[in-house]
Backbone as a printed PyTorch tensor [residue, N CA C, xyz], in Angstrom:
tensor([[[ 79.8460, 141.4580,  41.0950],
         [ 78.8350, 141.2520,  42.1370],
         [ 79.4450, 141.4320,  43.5170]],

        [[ 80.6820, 141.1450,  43.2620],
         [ 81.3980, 141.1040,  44.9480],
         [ 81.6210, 142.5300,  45.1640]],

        [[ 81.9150, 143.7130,  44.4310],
         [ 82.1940, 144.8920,  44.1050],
         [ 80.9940, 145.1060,  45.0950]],

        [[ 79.9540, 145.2860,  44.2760],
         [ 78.6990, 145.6820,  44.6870],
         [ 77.6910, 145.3470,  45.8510]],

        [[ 78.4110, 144.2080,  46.7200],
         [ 77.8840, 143.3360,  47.6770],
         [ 78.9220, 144.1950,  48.8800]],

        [[ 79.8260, 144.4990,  48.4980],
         [ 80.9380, 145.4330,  49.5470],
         [ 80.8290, 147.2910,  49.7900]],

        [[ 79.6440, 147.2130,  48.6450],
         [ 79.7390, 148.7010,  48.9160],
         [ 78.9770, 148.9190,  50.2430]],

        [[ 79.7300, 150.0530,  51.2180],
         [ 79.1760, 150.4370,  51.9340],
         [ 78.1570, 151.6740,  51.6740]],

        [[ 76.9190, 151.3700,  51.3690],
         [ 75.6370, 152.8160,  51.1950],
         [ 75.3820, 153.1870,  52.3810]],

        [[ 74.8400, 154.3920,  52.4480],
         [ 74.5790, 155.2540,  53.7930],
         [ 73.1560, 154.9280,  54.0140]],

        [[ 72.7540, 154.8450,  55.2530],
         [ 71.5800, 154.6600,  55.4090],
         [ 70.6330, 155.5720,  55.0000]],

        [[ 69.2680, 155.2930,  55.3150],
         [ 68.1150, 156.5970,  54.4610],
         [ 67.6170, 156.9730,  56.1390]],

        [[ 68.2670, 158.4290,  56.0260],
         [ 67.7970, 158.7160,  57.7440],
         [ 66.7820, 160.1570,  57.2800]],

        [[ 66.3960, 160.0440,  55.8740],
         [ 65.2310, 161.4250,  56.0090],
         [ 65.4680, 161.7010,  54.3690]],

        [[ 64.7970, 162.3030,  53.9190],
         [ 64.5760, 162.7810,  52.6140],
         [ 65.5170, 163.3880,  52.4230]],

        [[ 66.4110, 164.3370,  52.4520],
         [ 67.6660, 164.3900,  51.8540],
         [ 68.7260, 163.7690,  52.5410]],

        [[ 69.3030, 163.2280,  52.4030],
         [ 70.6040, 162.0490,  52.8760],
         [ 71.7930, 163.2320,  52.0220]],

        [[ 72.6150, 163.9030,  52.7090],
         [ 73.8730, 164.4940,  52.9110],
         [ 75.0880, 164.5140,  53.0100]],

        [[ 75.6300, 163.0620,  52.8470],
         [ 76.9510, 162.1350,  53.2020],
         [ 77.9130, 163.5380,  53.2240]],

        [[ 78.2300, 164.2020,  52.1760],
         [ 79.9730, 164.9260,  52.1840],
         [ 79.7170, 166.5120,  52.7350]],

        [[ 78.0860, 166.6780,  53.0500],
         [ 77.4570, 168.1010,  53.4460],
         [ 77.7370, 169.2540,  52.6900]],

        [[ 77.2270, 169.1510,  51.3690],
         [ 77.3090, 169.8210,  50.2720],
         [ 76.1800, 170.8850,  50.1020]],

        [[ 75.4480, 170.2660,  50.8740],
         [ 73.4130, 171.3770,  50.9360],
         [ 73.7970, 172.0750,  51.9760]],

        [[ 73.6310, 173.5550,  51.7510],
         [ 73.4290, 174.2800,  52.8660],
         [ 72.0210, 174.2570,  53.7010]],

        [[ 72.0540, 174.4000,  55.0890],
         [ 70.8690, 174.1200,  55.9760],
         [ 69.9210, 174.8590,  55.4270]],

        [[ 69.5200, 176.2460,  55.2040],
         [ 68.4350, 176.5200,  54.3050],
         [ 68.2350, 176.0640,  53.2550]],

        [[ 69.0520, 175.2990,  52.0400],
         [ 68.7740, 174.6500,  50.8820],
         [ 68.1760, 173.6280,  51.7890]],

        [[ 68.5020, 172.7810,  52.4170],
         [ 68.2640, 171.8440,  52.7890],
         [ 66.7390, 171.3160,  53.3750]],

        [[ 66.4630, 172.3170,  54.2320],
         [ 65.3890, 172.5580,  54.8540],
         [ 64.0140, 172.6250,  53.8450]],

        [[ 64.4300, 173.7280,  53.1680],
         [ 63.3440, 174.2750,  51.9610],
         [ 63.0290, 172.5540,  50.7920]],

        [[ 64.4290, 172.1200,  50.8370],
         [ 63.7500, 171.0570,  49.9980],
         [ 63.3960, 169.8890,  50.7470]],

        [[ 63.7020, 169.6150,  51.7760],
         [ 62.8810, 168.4010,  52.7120],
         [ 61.5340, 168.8990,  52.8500]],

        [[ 60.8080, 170.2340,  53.0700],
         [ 59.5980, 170.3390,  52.9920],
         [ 58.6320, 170.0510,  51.9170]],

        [[ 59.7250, 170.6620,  51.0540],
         [ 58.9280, 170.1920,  49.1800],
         [ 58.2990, 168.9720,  48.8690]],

        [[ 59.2680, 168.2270,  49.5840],
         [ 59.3630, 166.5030,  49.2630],
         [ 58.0970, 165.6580,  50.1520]],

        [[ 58.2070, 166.4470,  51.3330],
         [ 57.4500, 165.7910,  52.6150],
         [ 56.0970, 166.6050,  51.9640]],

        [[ 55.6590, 167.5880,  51.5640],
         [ 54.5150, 167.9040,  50.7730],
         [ 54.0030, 166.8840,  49.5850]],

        [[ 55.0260, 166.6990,  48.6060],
         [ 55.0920, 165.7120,  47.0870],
         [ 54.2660, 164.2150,  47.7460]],

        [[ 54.8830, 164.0770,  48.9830],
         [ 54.7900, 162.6830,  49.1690],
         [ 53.3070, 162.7030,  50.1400]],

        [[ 52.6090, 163.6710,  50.2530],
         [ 51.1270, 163.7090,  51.4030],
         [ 50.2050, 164.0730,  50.5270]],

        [[ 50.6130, 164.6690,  49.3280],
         [ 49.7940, 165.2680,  48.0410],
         [ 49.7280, 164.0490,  46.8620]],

        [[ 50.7190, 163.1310,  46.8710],
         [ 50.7360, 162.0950,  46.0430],
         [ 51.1880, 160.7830,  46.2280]],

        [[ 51.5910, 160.6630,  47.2930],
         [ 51.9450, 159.3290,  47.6290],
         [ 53.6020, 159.0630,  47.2920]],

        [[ 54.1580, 160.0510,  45.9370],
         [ 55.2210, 160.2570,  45.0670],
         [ 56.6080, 159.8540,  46.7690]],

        [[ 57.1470, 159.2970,  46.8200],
         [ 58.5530, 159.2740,  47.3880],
         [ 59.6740, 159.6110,  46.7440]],

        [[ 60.0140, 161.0840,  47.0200],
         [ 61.1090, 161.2500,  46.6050],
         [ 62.4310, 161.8440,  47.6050]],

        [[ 63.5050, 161.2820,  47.0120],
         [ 64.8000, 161.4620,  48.2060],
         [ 66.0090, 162.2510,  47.3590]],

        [[ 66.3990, 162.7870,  47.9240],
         [ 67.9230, 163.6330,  47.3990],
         [ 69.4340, 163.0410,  48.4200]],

        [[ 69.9380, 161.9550,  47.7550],
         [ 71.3260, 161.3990,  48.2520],
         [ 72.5430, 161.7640,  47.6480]],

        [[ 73.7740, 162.8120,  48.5220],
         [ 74.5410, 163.0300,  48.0440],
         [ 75.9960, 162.5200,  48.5130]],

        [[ 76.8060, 161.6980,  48.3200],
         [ 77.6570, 160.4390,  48.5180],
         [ 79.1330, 161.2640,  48.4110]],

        [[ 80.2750, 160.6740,  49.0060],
         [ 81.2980, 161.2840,  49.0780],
         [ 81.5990, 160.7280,  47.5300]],

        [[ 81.7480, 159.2570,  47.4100],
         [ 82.1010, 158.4090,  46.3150],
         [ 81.4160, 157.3230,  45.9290]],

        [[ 82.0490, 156.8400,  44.9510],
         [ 80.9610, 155.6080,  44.2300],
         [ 81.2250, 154.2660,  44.7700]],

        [[ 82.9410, 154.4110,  45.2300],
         [ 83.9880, 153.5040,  45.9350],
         [ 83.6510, 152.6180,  44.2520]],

        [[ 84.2110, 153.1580,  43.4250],
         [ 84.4400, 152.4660,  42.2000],
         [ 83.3060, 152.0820,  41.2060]],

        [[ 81.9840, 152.0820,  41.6340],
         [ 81.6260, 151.4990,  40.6440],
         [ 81.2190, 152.8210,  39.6240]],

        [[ 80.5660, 152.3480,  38.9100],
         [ 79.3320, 153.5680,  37.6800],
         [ 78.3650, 153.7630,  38.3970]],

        [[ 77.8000, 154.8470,  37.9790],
         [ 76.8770, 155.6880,  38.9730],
         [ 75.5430, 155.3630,  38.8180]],

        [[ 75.3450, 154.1120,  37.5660],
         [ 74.0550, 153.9400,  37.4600],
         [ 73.5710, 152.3760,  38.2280]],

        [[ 74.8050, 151.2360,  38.2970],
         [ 74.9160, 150.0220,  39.2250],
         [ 74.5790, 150.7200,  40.5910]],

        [[ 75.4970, 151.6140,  40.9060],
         [ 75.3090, 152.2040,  42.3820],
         [ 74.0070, 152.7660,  42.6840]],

        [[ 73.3680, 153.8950,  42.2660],
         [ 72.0320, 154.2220,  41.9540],
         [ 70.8790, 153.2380,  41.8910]],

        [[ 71.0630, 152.7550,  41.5540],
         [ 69.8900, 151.4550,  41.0460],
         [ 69.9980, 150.3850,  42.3770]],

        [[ 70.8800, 149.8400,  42.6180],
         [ 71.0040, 149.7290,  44.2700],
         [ 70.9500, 149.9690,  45.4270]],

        [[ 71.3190, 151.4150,  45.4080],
         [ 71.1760, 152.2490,  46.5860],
         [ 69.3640, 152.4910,  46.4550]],

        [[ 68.8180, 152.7860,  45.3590],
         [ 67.2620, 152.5670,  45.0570],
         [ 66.7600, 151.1790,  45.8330]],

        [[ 67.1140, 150.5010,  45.4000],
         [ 66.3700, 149.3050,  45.8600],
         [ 66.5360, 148.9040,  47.5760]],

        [[ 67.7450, 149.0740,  48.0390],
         [ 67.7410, 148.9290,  49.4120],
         [ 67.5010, 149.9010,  50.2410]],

        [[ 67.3380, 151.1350,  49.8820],
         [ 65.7740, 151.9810,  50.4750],
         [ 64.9080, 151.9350,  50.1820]],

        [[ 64.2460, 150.7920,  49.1840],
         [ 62.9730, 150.2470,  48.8270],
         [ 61.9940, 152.0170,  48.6060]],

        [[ 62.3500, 153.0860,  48.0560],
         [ 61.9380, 154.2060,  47.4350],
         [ 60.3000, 153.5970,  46.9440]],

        [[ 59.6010, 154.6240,  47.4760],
         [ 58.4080, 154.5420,  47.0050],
         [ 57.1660, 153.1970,  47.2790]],

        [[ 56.3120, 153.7940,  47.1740],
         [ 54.8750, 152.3600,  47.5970],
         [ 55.0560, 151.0590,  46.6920]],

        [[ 55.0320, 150.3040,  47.4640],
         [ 55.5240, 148.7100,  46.8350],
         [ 54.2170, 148.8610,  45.2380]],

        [[ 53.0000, 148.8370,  46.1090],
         [ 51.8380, 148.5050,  45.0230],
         [ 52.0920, 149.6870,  43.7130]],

        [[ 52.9640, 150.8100,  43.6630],
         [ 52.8500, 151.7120,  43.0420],
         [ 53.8490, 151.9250,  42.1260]],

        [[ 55.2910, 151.7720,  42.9330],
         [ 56.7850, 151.8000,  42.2550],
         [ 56.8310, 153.3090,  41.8140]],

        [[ 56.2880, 153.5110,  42.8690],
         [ 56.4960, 155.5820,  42.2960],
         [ 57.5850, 156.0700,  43.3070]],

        [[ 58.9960, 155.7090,  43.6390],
         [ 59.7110, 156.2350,  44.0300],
         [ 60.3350, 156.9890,  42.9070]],

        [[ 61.5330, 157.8290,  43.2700],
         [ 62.6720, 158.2970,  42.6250],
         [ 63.4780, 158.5830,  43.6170]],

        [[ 64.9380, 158.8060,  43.1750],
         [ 66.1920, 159.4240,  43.5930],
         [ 66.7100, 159.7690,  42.9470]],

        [[ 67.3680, 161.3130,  43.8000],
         [ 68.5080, 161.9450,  42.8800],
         [ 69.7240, 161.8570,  43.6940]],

        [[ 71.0270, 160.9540,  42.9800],
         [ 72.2180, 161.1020,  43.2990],
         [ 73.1560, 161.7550,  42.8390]],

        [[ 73.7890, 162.3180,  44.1050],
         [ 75.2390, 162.8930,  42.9780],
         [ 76.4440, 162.4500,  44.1290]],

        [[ 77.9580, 161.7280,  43.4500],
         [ 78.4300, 161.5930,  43.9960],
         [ 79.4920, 162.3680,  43.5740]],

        [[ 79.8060, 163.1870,  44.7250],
         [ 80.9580, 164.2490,  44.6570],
         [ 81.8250, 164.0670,  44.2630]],

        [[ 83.1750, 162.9270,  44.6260],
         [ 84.3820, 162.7380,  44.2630],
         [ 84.1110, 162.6610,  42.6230]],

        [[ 83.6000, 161.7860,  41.9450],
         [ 83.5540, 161.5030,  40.4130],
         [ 82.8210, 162.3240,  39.6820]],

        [[ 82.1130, 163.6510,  40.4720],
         [ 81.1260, 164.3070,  39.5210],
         [ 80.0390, 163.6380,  38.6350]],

        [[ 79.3160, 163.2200,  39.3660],
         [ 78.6580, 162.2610,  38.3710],
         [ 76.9550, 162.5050,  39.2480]],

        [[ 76.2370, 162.5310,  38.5550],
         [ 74.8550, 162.3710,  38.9590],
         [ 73.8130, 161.9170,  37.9000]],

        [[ 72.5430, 161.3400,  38.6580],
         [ 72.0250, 160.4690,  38.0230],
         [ 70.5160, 160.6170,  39.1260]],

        [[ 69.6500, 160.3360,  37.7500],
         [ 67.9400, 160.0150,  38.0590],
         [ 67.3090, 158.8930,  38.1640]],

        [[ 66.6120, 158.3960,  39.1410],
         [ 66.5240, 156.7880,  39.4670],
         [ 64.9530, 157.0460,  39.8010]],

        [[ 64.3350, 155.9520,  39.1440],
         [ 63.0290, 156.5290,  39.4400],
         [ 62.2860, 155.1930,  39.1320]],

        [[ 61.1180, 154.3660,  39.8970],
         [ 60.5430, 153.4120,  40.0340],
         [ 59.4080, 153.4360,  38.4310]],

        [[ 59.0090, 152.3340,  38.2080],
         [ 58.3150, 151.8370,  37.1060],
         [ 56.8310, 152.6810,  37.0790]],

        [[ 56.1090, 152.8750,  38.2380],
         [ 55.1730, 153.9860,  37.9790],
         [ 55.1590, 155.3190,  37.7880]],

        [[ 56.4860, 155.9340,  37.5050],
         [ 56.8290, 157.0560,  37.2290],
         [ 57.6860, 157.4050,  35.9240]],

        [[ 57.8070, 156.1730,  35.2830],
         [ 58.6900, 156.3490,  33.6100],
         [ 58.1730, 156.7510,  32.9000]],

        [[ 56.6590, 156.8320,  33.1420],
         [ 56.1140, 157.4150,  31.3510],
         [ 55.7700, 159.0970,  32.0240]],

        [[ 56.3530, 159.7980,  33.3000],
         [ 56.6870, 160.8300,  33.7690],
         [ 57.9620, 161.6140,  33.3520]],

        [[ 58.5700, 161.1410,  34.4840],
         [ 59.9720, 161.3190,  34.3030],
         [ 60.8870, 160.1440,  33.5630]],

        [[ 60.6900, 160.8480,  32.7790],
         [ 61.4770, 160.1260,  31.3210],
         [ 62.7070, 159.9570,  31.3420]],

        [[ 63.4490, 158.8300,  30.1620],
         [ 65.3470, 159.6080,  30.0800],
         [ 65.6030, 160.6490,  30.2410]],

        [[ 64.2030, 161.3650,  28.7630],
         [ 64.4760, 162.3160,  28.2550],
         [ 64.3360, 163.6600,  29.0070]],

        [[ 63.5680, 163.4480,  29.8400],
         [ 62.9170, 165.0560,  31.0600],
         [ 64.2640, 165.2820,  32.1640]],

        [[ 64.7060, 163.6380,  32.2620],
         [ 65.7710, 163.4470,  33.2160],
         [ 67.0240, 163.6780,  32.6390]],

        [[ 67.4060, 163.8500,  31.0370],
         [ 68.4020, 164.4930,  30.6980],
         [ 68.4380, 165.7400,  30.6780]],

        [[ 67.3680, 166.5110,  30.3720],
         [ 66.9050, 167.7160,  30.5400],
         [ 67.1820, 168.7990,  31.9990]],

        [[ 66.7910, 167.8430,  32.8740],
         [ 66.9250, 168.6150,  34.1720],
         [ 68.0570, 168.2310,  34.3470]],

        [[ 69.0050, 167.2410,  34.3760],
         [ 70.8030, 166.8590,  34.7980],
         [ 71.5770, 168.4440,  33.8710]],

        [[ 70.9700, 167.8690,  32.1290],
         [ 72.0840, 168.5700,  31.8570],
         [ 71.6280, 170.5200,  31.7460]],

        [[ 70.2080, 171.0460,  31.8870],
         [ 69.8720, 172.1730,  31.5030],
         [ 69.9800, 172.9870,  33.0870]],

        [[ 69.3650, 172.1690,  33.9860],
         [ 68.7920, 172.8400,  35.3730],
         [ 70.0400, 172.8450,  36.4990]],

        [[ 70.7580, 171.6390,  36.8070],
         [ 71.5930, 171.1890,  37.5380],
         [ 72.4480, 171.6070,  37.3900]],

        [[ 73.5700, 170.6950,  35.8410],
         [ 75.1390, 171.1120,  36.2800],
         [ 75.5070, 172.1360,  35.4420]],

        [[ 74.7290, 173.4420,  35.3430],
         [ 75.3740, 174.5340,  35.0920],
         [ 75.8390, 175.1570,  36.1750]],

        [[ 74.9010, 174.9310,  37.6580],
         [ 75.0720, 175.5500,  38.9070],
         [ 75.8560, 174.9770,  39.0820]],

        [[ 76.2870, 173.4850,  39.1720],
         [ 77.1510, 173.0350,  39.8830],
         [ 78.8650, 173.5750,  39.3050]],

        [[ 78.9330, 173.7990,  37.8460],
         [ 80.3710, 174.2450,  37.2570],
         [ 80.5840, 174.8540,  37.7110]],

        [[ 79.5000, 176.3040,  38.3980],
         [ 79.8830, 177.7550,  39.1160],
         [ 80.3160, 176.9350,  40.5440]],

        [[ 80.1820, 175.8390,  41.2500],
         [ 80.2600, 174.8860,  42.5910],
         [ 79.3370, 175.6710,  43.3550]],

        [[ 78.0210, 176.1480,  42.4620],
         [ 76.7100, 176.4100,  43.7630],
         [ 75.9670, 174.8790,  43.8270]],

        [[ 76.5410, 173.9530,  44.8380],
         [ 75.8030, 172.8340,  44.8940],
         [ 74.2980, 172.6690,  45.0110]],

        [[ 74.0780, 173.6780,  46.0480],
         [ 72.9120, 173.7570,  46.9430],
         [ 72.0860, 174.4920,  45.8140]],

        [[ 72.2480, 175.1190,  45.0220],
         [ 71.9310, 175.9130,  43.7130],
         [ 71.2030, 174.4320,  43.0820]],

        [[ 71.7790, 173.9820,  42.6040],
         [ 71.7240, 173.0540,  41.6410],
         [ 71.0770, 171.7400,  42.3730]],

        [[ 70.6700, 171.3700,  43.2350],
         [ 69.9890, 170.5160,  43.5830],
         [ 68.5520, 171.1710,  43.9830]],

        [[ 68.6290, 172.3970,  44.6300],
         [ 67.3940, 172.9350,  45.1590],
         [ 66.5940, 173.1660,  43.5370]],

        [[ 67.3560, 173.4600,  42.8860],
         [ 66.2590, 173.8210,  41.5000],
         [ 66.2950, 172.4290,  40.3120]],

        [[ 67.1140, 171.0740,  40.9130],
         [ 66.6050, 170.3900,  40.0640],
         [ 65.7580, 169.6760,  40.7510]],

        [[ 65.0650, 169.6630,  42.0030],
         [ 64.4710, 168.8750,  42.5110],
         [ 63.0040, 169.9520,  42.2730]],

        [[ 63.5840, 171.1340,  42.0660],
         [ 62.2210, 172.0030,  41.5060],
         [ 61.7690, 171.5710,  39.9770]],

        [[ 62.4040, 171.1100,  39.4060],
         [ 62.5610, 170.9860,  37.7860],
         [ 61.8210, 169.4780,  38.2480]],

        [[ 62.2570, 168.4280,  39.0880],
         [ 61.2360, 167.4830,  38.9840],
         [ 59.9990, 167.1260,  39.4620]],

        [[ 59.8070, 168.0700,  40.4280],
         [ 58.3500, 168.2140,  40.8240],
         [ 57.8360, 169.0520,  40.2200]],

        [[ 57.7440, 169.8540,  38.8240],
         [ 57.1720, 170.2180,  37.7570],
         [ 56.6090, 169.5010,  37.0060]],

        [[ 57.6280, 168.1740,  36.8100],
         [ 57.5840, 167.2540,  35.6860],
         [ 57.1220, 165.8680,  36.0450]],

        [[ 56.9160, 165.7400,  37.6540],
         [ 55.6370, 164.6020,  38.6280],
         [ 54.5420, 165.5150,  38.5280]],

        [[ 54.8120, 166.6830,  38.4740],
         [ 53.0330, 167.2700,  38.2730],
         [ 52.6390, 167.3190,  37.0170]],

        [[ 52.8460, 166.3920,  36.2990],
         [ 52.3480, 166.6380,  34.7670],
         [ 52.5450, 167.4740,  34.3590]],

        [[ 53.7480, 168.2720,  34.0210],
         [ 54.6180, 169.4760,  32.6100],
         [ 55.8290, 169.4030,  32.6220]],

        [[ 55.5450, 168.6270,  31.8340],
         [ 56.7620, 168.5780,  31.1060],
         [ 57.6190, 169.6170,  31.0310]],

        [[ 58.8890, 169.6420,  30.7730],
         [ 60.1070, 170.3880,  30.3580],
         [ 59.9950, 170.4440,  28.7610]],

        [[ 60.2700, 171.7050,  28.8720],
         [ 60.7750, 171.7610,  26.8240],
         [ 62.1190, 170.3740,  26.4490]],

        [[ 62.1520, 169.8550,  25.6030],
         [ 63.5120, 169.2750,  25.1350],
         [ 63.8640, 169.5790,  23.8550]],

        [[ 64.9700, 170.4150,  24.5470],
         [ 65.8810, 171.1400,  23.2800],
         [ 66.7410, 170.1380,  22.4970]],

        [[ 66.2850, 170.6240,  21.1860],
         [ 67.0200, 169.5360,  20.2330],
         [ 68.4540, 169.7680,  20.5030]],

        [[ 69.0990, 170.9890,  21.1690],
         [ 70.2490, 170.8980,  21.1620],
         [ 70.6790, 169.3590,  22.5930]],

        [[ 69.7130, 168.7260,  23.3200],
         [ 69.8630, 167.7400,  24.3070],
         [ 70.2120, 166.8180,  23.5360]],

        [[ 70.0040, 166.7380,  22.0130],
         [ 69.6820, 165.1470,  21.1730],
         [ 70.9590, 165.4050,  19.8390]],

        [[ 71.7240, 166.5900,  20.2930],
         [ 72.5150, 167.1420,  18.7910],
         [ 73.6490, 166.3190,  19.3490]],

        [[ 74.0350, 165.5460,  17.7250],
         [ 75.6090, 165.0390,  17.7580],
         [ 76.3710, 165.6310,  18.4450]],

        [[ 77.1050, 164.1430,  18.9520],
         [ 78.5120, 164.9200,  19.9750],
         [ 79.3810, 165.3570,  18.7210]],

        [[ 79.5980, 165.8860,  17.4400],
         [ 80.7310, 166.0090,  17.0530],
         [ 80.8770, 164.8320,  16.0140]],

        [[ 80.6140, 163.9030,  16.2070],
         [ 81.3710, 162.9930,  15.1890],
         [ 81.0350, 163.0030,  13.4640]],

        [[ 82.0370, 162.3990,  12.8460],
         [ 82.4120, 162.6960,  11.3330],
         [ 81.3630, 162.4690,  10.8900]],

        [[ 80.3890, 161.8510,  11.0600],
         [ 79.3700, 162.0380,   9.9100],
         [ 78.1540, 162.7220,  10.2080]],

        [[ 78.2120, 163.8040,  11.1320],
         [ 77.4700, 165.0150,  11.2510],
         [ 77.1880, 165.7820,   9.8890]],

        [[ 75.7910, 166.1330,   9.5730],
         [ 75.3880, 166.7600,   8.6910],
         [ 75.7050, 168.5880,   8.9310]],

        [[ 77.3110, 168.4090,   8.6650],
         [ 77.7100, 169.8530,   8.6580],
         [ 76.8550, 171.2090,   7.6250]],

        [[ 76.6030, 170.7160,   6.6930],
         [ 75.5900, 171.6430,   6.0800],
         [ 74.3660, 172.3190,   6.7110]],

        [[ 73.6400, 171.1060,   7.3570],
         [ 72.4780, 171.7020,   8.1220],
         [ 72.9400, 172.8210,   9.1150]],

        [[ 74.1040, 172.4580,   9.9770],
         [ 74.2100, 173.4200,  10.8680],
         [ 74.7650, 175.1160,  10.5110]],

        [[ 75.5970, 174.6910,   9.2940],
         [ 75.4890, 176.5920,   8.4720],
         [ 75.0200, 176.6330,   7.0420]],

        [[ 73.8820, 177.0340,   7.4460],
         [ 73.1320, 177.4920,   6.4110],
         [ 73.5150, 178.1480,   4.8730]],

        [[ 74.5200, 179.0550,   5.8710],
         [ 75.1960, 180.1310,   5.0110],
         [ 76.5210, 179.7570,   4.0570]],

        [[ 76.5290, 178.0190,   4.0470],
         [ 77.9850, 177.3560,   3.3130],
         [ 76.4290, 177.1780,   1.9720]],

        [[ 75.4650, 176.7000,   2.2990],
         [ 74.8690, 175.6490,   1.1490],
         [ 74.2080, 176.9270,   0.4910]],

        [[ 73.9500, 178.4190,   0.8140],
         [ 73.6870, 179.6910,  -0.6570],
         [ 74.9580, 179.7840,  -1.3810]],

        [[ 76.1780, 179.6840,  -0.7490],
         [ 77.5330, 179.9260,  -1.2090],
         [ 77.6320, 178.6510,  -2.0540]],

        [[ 77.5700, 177.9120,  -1.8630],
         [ 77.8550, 176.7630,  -2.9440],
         [ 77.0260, 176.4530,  -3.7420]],

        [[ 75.1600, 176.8520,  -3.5340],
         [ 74.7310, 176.6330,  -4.9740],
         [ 75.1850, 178.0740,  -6.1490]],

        [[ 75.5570, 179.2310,  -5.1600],
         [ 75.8550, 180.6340,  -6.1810],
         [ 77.3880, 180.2580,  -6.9470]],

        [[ 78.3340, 178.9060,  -6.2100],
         [ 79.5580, 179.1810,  -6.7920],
         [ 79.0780, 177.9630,  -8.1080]],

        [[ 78.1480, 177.3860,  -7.6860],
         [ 77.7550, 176.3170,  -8.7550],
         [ 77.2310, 176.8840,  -9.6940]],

        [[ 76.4390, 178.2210,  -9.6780],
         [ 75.5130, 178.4420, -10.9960],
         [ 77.1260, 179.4020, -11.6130]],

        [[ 77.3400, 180.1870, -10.8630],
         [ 78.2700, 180.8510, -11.6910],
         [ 79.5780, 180.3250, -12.5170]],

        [[ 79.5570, 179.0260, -11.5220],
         [ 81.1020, 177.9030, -12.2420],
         [ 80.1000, 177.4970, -14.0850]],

        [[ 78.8290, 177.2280, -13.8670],
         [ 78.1880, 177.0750, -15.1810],
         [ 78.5130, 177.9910, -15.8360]],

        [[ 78.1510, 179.3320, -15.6500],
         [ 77.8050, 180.1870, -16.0270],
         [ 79.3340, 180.2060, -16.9640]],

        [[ 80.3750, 180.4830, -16.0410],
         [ 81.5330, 180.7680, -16.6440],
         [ 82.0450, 179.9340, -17.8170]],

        [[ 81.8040, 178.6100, -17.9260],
         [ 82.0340, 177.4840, -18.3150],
         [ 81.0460, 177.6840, -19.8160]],

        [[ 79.7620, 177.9230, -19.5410],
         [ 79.0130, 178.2030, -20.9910],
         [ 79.7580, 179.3590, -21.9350]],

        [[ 80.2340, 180.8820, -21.1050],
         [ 80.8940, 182.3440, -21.8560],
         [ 81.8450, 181.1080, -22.2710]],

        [[ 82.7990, 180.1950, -21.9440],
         [ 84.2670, 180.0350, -22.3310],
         [ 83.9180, 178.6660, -23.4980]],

        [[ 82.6270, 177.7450, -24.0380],
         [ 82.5780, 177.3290, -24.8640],
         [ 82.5790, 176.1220, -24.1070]],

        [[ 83.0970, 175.9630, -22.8410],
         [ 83.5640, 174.4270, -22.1910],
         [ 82.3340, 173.4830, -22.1280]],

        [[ 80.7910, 174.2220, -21.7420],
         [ 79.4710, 173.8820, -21.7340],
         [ 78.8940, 174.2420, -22.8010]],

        [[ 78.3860, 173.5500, -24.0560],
         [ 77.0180, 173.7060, -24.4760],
         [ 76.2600, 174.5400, -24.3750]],

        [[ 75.7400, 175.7680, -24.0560],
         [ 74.5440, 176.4640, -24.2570],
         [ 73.2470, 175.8700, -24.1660]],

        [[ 72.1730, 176.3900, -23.2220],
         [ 71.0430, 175.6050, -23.8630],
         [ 69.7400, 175.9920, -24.9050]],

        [[ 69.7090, 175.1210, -25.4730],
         [ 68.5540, 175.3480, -26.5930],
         [ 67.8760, 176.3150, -26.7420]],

        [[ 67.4860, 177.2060, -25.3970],
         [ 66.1220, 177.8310, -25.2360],
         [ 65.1630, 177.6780, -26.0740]]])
């Protein structure tokens, strides 16, 4: 709590908040208009904050705080959101008030982090990757959804992954080595024959 009572957050001086100046002025511009539209067309408050650092904590304590003490969105409504990314730790995250969850979901919000966002950002087009995920969420405040690719929901890897499902081409090979291991096994006397 003392962690979090010491962080210094940047103030909210306009719809995109810029701390390490990662948005170029035309990214920048183009999406403060988007937003200042979202929010006269729906009431929707939405902000884009991008932070040098977390100054230690997880990005979702920080987020969820930095939410609340810009009080994001109409009290009676709870339709804010924010998108943070804090540079030093690579880390970003979707924060979004109680009248907007059965919207923007985990799941729409894993979707746009991991499909829309940080592919631009690996190439380091920042301004790339925020201008089109803040496009990806005012798709998905206007009622449409994003596809969610089962590959968003596929095992990380671990041992008890149903390796069969994923090659097809092991489970024809092993029922053909199974009929023929019979097969061989009946010519050599080892199996029974059947009745016909």
């Amino acid at each position: 709590l003392a962690a979090a009572l010491a962080l210094t957050l940047p103030p909210l001086t306009g719809r995109v908040v810029d701390q390490p100046n990662i948005i170029s002025a035309d990214a920048r511009g183009s999406i403060e208009t988007k937003l200042a539209d979202l929010e006269a067309k729906s009431t929707i408050q939405l902000v884009v904050a991008t932070v040098k650092s977390l100054e230690g904590q997880e990005i979702e304590p920080y987020a969820n705080q930095l939410f609340r003490t810009w009080a994001l969105g109409q009290k009676d409504k709870n339709n804010g959101a924010l998108l943070i990314i804090a540079r030093d730790e690579r880390r970003l995250r979707i924060e979004v008030g109680y009248g907007l969850e059965d919207r923007l979901t985990d799941a729409q919000s894993s979707v746009i982090i991991n499909q829309v966002i940080t592919p631009a950002f690996k190439t380091g087009n920042f301004s790339k990757g925020i201008s089109d995920g803040v496009a990806a969420m005012l798709v998905v405040l206007g009622g449409n959804p994003l596809d969610e690719p089962s590959t968003a929901y596929e095992s990380r890897g671990d041992p008890g992954d149903d390796f069969v499902s994923r090659h097809p081409g092991l489970l024809v090979f092993l029922v053909m080595l199974f009929i023929l291991t019979v097969f061989v096994c009946q010519m050599l006397g080892i199996l029974p024959a059947g009745r016909g």
